[in-house]
Chimera marker file (.cmm) of the C-alpha trace (Angstrom):
<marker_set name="trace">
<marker id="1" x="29.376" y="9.101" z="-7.336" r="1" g="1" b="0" radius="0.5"/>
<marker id="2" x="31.167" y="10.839" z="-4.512" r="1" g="1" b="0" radius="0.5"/>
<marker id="3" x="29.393" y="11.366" z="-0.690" r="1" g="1" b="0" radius="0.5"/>
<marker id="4" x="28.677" y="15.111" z="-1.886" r="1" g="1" b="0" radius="0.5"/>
<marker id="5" x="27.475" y="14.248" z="-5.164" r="1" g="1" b="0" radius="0.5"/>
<marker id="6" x="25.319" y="11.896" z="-3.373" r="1" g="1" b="0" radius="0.5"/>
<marker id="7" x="23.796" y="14.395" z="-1.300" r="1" g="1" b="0" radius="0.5"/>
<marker id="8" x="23.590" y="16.862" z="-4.263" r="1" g="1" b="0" radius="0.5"/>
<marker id="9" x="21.306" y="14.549" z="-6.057" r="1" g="1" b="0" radius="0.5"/>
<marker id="10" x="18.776" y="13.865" z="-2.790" r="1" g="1" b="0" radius="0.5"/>
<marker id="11" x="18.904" y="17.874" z="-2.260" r="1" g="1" b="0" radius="0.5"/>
<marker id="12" x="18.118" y="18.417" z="-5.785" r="1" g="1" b="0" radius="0.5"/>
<marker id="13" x="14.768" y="16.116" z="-5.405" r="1" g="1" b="0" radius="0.5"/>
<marker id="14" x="13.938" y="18.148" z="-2.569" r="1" g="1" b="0" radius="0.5"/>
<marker id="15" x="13.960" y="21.445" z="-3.747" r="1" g="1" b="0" radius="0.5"/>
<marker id="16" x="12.411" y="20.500" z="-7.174" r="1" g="1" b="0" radius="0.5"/>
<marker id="17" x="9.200" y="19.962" z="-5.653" r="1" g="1" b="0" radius="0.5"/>
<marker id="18" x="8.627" y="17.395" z="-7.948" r="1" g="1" b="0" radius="0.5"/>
<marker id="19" x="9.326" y="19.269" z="-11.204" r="1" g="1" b="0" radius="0.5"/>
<marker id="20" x="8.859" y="17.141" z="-13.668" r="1" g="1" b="0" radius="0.5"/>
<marker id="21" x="11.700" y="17.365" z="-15.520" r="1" g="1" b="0" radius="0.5"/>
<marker id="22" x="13.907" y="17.369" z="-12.279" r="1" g="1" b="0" radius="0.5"/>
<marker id="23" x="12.486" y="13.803" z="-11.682" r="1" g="1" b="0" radius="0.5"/>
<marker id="24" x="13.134" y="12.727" z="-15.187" r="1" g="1" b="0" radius="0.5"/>
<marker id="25" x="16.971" y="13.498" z="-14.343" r="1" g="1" b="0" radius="0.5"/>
<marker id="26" x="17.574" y="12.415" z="-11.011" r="1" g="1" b="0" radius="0.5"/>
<marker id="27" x="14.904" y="9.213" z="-10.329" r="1" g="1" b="0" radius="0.5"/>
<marker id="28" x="15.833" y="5.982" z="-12.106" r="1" g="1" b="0" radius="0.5"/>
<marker id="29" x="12.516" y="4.746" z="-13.576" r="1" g="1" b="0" radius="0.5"/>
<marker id="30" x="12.611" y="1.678" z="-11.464" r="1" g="1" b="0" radius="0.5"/>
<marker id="31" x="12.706" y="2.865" z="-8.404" r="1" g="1" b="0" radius="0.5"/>
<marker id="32" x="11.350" y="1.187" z="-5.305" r="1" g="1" b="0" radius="0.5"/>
<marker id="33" x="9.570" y="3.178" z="-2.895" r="1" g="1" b="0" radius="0.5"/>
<marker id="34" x="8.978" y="1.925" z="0.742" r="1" g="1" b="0" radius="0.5"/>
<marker id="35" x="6.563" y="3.430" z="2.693" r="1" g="1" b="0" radius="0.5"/>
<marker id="36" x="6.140" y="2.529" z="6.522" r="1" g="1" b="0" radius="0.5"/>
<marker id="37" x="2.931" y="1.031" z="7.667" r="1" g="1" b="0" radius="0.5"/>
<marker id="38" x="0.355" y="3.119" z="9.086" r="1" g="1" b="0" radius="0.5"/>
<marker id="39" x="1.579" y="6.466" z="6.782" r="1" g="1" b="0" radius="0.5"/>
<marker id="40" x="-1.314" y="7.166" z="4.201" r="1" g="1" b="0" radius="0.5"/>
<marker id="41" x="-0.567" y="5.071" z="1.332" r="1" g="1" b="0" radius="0.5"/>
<marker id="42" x="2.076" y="2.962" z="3.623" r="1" g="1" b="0" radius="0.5"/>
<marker id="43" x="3.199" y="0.686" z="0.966" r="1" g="1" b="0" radius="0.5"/>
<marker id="44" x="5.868" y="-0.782" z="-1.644" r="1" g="1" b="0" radius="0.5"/>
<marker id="45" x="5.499" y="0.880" z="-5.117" r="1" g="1" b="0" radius="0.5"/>
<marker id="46" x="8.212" y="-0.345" z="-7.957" r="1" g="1" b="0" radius="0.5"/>
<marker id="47" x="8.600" y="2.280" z="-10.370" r="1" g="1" b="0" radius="0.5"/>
<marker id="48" x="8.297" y="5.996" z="-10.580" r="1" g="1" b="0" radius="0.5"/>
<marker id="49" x="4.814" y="5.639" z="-12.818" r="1" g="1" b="0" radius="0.5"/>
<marker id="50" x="3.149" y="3.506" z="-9.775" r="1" g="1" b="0" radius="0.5"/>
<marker id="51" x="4.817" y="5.981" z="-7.101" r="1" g="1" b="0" radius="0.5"/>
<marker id="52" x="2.860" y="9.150" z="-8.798" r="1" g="1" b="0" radius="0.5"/>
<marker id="53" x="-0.526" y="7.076" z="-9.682" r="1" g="1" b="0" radius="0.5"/>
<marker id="54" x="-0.752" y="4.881" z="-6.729" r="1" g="1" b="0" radius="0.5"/>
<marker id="55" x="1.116" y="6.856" z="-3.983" r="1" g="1" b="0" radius="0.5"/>
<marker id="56" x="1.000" y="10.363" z="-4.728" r="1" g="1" b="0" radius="0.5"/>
<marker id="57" x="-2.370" y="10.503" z="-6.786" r="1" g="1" b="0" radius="0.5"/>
<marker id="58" x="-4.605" y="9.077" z="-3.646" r="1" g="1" b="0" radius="0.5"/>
<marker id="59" x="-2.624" y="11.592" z="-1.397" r="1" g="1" b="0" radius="0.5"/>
<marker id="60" x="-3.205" y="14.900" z="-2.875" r="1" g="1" b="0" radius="0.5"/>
<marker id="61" x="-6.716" y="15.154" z="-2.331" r="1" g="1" b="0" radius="0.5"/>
<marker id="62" x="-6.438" y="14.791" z="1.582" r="1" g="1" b="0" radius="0.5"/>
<marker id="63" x="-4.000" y="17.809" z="1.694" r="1" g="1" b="0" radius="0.5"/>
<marker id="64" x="-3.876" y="21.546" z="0.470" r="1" g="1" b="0" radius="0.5"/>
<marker id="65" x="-0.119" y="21.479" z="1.395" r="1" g="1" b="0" radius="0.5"/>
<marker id="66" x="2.342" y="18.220" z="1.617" r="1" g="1" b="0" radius="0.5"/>
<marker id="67" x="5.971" y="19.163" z="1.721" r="1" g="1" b="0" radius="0.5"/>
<marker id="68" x="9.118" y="17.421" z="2.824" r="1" g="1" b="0" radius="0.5"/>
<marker id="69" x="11.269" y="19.816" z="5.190" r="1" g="1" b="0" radius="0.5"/>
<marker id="70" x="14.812" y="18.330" z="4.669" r="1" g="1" b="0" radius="0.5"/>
<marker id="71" x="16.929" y="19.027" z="7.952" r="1" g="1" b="0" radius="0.5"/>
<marker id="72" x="19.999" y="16.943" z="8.202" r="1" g="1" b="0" radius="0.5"/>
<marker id="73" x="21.735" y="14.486" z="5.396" r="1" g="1" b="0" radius="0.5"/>
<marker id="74" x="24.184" y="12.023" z="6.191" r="1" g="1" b="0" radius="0.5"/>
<marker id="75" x="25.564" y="9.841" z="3.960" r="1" g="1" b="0" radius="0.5"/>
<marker id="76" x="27.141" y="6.027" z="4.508" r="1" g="1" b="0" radius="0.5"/>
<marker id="77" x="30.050" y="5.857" z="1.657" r="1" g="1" b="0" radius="0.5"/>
<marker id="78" x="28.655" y="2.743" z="0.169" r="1" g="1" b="0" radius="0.5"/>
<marker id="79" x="25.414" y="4.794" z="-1.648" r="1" g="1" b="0" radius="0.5"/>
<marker id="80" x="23.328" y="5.765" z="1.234" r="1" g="1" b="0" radius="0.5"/>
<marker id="81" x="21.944" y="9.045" z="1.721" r="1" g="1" b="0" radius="0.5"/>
<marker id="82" x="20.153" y="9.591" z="4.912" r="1" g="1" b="0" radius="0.5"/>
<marker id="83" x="17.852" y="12.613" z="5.881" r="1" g="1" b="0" radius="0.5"/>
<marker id="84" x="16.162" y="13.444" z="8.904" r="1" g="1" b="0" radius="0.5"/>
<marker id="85" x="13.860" y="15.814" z="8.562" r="1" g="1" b="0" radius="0.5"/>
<marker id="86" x="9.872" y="16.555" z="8.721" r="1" g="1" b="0" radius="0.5"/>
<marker id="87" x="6.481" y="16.938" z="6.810" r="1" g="1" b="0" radius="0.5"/>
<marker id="88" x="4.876" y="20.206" z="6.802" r="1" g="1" b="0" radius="0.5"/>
<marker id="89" x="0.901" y="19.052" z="6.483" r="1" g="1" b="0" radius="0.5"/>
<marker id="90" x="-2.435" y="21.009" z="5.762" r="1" g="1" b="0" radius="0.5"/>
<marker id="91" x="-5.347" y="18.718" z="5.513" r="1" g="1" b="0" radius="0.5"/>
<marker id="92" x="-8.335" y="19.958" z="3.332" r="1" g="1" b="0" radius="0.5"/>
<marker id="93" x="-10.047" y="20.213" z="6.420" r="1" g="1" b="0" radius="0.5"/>
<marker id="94" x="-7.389" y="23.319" z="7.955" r="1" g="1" b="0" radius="0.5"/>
<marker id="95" x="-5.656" y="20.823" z="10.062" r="1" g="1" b="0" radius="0.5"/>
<marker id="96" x="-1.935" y="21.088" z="10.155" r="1" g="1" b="0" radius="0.5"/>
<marker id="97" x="0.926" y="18.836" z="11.419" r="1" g="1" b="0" radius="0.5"/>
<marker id="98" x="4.416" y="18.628" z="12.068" r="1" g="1" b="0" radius="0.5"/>
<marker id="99" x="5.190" y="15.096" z="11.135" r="1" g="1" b="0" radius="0.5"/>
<marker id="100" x="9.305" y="14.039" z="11.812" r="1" g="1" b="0" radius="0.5"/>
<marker id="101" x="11.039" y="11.665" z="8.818" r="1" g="1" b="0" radius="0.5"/>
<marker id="102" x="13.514" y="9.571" z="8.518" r="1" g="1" b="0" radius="0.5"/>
<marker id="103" x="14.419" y="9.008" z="4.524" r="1" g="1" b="0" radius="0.5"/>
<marker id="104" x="17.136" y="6.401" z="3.642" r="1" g="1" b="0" radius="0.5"/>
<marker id="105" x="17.723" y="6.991" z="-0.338" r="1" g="1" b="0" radius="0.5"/>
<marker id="106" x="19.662" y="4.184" z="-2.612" r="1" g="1" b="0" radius="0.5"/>
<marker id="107" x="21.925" y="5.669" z="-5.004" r="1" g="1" b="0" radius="0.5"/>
<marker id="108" x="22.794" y="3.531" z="-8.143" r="1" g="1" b="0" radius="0.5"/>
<marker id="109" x="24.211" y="4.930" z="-11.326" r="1" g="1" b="0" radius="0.5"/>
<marker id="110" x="23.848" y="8.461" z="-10.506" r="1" g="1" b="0" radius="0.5"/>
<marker id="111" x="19.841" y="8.513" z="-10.139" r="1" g="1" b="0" radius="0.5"/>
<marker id="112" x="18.040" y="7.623" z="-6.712" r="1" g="1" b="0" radius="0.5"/>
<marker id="113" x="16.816" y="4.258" z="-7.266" r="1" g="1" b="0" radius="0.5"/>
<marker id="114" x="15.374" y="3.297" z="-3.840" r="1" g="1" b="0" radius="0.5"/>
<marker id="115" x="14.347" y="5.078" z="-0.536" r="1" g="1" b="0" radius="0.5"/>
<marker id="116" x="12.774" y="3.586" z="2.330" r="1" g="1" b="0" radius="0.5"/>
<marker id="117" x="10.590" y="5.716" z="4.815" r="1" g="1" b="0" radius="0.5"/>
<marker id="118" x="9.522" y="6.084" z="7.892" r="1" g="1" b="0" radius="0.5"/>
<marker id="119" x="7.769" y="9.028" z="9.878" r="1" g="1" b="0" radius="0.5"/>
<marker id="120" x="4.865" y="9.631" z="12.969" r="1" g="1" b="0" radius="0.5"/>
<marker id="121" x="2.120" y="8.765" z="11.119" r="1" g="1" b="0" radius="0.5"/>
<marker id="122" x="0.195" y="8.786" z="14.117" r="1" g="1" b="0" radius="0.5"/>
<marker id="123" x="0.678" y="12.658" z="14.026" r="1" g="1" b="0" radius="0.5"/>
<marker id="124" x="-0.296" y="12.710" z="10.266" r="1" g="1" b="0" radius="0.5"/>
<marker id="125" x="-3.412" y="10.595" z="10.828" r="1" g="1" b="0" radius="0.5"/>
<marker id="126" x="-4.493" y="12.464" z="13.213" r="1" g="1" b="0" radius="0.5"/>
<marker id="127" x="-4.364" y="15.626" z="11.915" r="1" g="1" b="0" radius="0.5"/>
<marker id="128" x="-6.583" y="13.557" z="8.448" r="1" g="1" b="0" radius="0.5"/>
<marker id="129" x="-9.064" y="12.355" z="10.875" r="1" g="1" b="0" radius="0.5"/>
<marker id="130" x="-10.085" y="15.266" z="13.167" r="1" g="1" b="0" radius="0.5"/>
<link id1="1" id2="2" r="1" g="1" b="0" radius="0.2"/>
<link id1="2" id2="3" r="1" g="1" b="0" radius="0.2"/>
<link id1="3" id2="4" r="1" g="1" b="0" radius="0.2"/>
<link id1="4" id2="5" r="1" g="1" b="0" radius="0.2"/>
<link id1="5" id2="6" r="1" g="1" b="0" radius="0.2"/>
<link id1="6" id2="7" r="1" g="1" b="0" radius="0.2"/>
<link id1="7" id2="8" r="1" g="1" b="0" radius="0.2"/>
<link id1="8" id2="9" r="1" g="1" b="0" radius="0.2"/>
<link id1="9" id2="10" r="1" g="1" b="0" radius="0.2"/>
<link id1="10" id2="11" r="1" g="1" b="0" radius="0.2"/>
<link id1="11" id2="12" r="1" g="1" b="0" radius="0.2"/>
<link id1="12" id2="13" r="1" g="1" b="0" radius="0.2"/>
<link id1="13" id2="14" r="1" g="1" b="0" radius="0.2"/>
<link id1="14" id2="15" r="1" g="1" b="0" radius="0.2"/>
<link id1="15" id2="16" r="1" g="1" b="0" radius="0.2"/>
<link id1="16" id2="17" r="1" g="1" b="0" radius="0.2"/>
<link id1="17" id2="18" r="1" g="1" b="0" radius="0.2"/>
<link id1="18" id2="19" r="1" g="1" b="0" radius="0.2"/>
<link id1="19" id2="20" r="1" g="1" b="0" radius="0.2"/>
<link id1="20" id2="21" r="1" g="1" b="0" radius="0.2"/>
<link id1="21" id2="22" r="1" g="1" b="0" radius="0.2"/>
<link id1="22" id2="23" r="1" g="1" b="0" radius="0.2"/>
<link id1="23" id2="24" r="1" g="1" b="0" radius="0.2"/>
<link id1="24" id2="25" r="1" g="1" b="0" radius="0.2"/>
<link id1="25" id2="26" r="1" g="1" b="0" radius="0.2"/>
<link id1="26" id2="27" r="1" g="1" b="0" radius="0.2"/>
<link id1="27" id2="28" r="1" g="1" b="0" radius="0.2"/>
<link id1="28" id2="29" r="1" g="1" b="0" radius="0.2"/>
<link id1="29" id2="30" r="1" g="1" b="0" radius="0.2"/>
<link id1="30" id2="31" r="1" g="1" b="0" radius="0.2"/>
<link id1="31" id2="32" r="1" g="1" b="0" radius="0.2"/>
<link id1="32" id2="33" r="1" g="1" b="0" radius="0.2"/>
<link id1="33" id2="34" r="1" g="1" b="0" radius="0.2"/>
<link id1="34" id2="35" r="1" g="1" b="0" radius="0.2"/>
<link id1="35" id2="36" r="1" g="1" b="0" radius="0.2"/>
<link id1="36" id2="37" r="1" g="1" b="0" radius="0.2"/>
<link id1="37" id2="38" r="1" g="1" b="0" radius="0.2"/>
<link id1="38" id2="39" r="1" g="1" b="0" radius="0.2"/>
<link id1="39" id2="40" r="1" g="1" b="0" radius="0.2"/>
<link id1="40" id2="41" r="1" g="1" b="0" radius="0.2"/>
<link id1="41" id2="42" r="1" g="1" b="0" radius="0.2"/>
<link id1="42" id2="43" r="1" g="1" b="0" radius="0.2"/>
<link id1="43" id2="44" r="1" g="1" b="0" radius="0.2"/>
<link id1="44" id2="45" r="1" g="1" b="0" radius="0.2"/>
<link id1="45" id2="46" r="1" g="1" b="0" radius="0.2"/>
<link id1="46" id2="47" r="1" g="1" b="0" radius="0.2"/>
<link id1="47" id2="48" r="1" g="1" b="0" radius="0.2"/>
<link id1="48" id2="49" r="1" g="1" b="0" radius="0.2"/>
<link id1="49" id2="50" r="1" g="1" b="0" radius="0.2"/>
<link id1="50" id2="51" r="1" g="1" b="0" radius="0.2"/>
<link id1="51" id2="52" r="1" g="1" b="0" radius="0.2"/>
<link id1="52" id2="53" r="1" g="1" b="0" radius="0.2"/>
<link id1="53" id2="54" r="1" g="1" b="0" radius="0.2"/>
<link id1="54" id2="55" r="1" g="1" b="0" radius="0.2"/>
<link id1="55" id2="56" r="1" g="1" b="0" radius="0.2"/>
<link id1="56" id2="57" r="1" g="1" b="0" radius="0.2"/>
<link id1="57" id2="58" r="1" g="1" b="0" radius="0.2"/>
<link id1="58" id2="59" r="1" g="1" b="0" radius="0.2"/>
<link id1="59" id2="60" r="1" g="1" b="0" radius="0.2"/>
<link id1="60" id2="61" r="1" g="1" b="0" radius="0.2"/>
<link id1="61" id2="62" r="1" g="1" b="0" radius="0.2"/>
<link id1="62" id2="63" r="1" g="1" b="0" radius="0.2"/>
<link id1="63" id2="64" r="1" g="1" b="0" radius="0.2"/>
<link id1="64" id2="65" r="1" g="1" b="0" radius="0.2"/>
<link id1="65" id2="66" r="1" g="1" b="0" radius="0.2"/>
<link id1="66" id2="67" r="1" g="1" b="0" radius="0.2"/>
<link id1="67" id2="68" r="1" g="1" b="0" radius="0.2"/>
<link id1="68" id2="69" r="1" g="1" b="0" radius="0.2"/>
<link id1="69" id2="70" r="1" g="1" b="0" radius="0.2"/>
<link id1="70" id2="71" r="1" g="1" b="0" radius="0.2"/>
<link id1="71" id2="72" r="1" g="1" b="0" radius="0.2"/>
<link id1="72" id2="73" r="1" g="1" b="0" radius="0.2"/>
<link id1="73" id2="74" r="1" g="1" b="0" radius="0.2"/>
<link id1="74" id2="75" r="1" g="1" b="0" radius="0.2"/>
<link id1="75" id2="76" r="1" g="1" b="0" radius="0.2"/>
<link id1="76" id2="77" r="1" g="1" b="0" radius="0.2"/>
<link id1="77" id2="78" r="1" g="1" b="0" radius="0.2"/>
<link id1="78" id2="79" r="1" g="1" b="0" radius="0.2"/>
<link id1="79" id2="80" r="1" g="1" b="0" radius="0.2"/>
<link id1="80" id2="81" r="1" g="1" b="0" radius="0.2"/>
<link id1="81" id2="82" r="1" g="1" b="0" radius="0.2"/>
<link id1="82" id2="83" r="1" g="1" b="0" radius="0.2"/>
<link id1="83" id2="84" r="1" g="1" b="0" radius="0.2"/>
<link id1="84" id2="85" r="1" g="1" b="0" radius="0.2"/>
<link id1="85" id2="86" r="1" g="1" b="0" radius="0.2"/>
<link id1="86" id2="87" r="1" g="1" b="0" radius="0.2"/>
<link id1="87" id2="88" r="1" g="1" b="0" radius="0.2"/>
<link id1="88" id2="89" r="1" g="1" b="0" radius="0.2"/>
<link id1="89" id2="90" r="1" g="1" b="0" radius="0.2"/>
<link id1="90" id2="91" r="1" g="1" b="0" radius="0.2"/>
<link id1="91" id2="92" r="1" g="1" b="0" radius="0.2"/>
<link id1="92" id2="93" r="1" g="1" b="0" radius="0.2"/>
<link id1="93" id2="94" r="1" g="1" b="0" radius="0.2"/>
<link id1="94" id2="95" r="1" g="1" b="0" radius="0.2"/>
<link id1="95" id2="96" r="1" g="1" b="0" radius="0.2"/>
<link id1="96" id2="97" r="1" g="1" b="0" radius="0.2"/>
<link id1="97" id2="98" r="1" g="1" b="0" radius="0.2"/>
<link id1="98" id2="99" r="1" g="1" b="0" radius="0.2"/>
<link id1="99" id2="100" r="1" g="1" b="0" radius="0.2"/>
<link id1="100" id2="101" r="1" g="1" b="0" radius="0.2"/>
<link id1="101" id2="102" r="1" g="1" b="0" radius="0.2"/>
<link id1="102" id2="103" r="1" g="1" b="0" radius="0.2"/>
<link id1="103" id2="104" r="1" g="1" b="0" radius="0.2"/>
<link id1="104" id2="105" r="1" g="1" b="0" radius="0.2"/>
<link id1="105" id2="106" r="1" g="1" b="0" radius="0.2"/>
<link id1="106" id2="107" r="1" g="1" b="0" radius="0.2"/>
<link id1="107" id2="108" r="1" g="1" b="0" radius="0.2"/>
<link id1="108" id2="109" r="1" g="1" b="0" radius="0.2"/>
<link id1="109" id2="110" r="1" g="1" b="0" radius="0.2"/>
<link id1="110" id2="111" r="1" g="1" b="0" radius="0.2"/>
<link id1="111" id2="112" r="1" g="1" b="0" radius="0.2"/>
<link id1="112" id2="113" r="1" g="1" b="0" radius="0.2"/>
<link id1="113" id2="114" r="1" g="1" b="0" radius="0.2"/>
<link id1="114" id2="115" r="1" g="1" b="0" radius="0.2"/>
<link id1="115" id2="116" r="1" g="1" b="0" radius="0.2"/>
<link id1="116" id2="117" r="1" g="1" b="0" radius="0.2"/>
<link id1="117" id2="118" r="1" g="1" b="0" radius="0.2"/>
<link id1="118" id2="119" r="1" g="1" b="0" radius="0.2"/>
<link id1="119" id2="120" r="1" g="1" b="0" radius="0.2"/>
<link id1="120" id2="121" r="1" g="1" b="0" radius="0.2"/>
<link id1="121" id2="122" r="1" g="1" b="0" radius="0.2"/>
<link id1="122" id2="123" r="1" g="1" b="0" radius="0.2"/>
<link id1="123" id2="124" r="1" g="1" b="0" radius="0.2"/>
<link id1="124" id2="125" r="1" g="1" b="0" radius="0.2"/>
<link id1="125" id2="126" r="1" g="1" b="0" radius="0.2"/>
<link id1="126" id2="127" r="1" g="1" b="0" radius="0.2"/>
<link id1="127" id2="128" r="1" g="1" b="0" radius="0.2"/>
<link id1="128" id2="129" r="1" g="1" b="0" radius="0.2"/>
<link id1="129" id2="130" r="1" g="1" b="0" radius="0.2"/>
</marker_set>
């Protein structure tokens, strides 16, 4: 895949807010998702089944509202997207948070088969926690 078509794919899993159907198309089924230490859930998952039980599913009750604010994308020629950006947080509790990202996604094949995270999650655990 080209640089754009890269980026095309990564904006596409953005603004899908995890449609179903959208992930079915663009995330290989293996994928390995790499969560920094310290982020709720911080963590390596192996496949897109563990990443929605075991990531996603303990998430979603701490939060009324988790989304991923994409800001900038960069990509490295060699299958690399890169995407600085933030995530927009409401706790449960009314707390909200600003939380900055960094997102490095693999591309192989056409489907994102890897991304590695990492983000405040000092800010994020601190908005969970008071």
């Amino acid at each position: 895949m080209s640089d754009s078509a890269n980026i095309a794919l990564v904006r596409r899993f953005y603004e899908s807010r995890m449609a179903p159907e959208v992930i079915a198309a663009v995330v290989a089924p293996d994928i390995v998702w790499d969560i920094t230490p310290g982020f709720p859930g911080g963590g390596i998952y192996q496949g897109w089944d563990h990443v929605a039980r075991d990531f996603f599913g303990p998430m979603q009750p701490n939060f009324e509202s988790l989304g991923s604010v994409p800001e900038q994308y960069y990509t490295d020629g060699d299958g690399h997207v890169f995407v600085l950006g933030h995530y927009h947080a409401e706790t449960r509790t009314g707390n909200k948070a600003d939380v900055r990202f960094i997102h490095l996604w693999t591309i192989r094949e056409g489907k994102i088969a890897g991304l590695v995270q990492a983000a405040d999650s000092h800010v994020l655990q601190q908005a969970l926690n008071s």
